[in-house]
Structure formats: C-alpha cells, structure tokens
C-alpha positions in Angstrom: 19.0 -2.7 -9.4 18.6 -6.3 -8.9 15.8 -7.9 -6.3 15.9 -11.3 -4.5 14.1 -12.7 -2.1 15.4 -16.3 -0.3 13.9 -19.4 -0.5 12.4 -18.9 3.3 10.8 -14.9 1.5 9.7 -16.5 -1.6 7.4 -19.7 0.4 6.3 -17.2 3.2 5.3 -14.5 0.3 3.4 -17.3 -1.6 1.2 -18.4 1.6 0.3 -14.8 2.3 -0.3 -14.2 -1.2 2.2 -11.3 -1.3 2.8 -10.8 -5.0 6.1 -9.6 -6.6 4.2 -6.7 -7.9 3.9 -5.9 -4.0 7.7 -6.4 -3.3 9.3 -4.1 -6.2 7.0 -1.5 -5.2 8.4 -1.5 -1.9 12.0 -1.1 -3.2 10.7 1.3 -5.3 10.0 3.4 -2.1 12.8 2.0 -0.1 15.0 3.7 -3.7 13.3 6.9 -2.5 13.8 6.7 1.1 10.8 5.8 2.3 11.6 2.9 4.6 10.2 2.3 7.6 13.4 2.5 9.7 16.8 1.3 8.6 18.1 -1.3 11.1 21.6 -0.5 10.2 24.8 -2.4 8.2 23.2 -2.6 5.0 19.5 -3.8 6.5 16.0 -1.8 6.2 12.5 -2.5 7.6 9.7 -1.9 5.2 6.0 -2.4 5.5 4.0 -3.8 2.8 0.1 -3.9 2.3 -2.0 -7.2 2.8 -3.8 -8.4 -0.2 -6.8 -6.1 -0.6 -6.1 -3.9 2.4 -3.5 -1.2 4.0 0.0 -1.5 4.7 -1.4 -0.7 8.3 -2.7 -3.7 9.4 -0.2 -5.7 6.7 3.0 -6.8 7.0 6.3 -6.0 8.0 9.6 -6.7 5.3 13.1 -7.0 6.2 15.5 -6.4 3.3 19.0 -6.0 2.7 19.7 -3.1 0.7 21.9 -1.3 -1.1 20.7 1.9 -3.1 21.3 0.8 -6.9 22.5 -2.3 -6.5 20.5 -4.8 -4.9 17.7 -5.6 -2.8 17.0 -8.9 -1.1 13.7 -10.0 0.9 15.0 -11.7 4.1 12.1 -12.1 6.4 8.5 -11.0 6.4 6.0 -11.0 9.6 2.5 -9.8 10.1 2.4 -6.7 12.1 0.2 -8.1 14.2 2.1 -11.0 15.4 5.3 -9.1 16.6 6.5 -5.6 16.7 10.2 -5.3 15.6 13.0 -8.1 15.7 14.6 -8.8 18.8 18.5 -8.0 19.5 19.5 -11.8 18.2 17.6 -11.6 15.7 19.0 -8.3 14.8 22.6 -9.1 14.7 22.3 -12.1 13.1 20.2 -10.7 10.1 22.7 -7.7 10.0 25.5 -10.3 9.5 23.5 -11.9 6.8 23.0 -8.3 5.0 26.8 -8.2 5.2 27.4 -11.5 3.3 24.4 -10.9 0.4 25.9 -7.3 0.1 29.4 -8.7 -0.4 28.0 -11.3 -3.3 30.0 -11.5 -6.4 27.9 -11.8 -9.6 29.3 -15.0 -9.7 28.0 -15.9 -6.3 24.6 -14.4 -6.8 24.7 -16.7 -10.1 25.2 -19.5 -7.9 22.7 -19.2 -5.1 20.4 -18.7 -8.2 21.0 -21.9 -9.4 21.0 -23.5 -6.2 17.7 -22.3 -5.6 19.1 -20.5 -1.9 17.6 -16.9 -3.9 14.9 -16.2 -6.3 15.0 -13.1 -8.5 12.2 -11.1 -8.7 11.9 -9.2 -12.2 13.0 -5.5 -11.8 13.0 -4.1 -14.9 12.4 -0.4 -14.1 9.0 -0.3 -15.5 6.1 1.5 -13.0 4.2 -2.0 -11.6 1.5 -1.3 -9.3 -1.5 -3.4 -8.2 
C-alpha cells in the first residue's frame, strides 16, 4: 500500500498541524472499512481527529482509494465549515480518483518528482499518536 497526499493536502495538512502519523492511521481504518462513507468510483470520506481533540469536532478527509494499492489525500475541510461536498465538487473529485487510480508507477514516479504528490511513509508498522 502506497499513500500520497497532493501538493494542495500536504500545505493544508501542515497549517492544521495534521501529522502523517494522523493520515496513515486513517488508511489504516479506511484498509478495514471503516470509512465514513464511500463517495463512489474509487473515492472515500474519512474523518480525522484535530490535534489534541476528537475526530468529532476535527476534520473531514477525502481520499482516493484503492484497497492494497494506494491511497491519496485529495482534500481536507473542518467539519465545522461545511458538511459534505457539493455535486460539482463531487464529480469532479470522482474524475480525479479515476486518473490517480489509473497512475502507472512510472507516472506516480513523475508527479513525485514534479512535486504534484508527496508520499507519506507507509511502511506497515502500527504508528499512533
């Protein structure tokens, strides 16, 4: 299993302070099935905690995931700021899933290098803050 997250994830997680400790244990969960809805064509909501607090009151992760294979961090909002993504925003982040699913390692190498994804160190060890 491999985890990204895009440039936009990776500047968004650093001003909330979201920590890739944070992130792998949500695909962790997500691996187990515990997402907080699946949005359909390869795309998954899941919730993760603000520093120091719940995952109630935290925010709310949208990844593209495949079981296995790879997870990428898309978008992130606080909970409190907006309830679910709107139909655009929907389709156009289900299209996205589409194309980062379909990456060859050769174009995951790429964005890498091009700084379009960041890799966030899975290595299958428990992590937990």
């Amino acid at each position: 299993m491999r985890v990204f997250k895009t440039k936009w994830f990776a500047r968004f997680a650093r001003k909330e302070d979201i920590s890739d400790n944070k992130l792998i244990d949500a695909v962790r969960e997500a691996e187990k099935g515990m997402n907080d809805g699946d949005l359909g064509k390869g795309l998954i909501k899941k919730r993760v905690a603000r520093p120091g607090e719940g995952k109630r009151g935290g925010y709310r992760t949208i990844i593209v995931f495949r079981v296995g294979e790879r997870a990428v961090f898309v978008y992130g909002f606080p909970k409190s700021a907006k309830a679910n993504l709107n139909a655009a925003e929907l389709d156009a982040y289900q299209k996205l899933a589409q194309i980062y699913l379909s990456f060859s390692a050769a174009s995951i190498a790429k964005a890498l290098s091009e700084g379009e994804l960041e890799e966030v160190n899975y290595n299958g060890e428990e992590i937990s803050e």
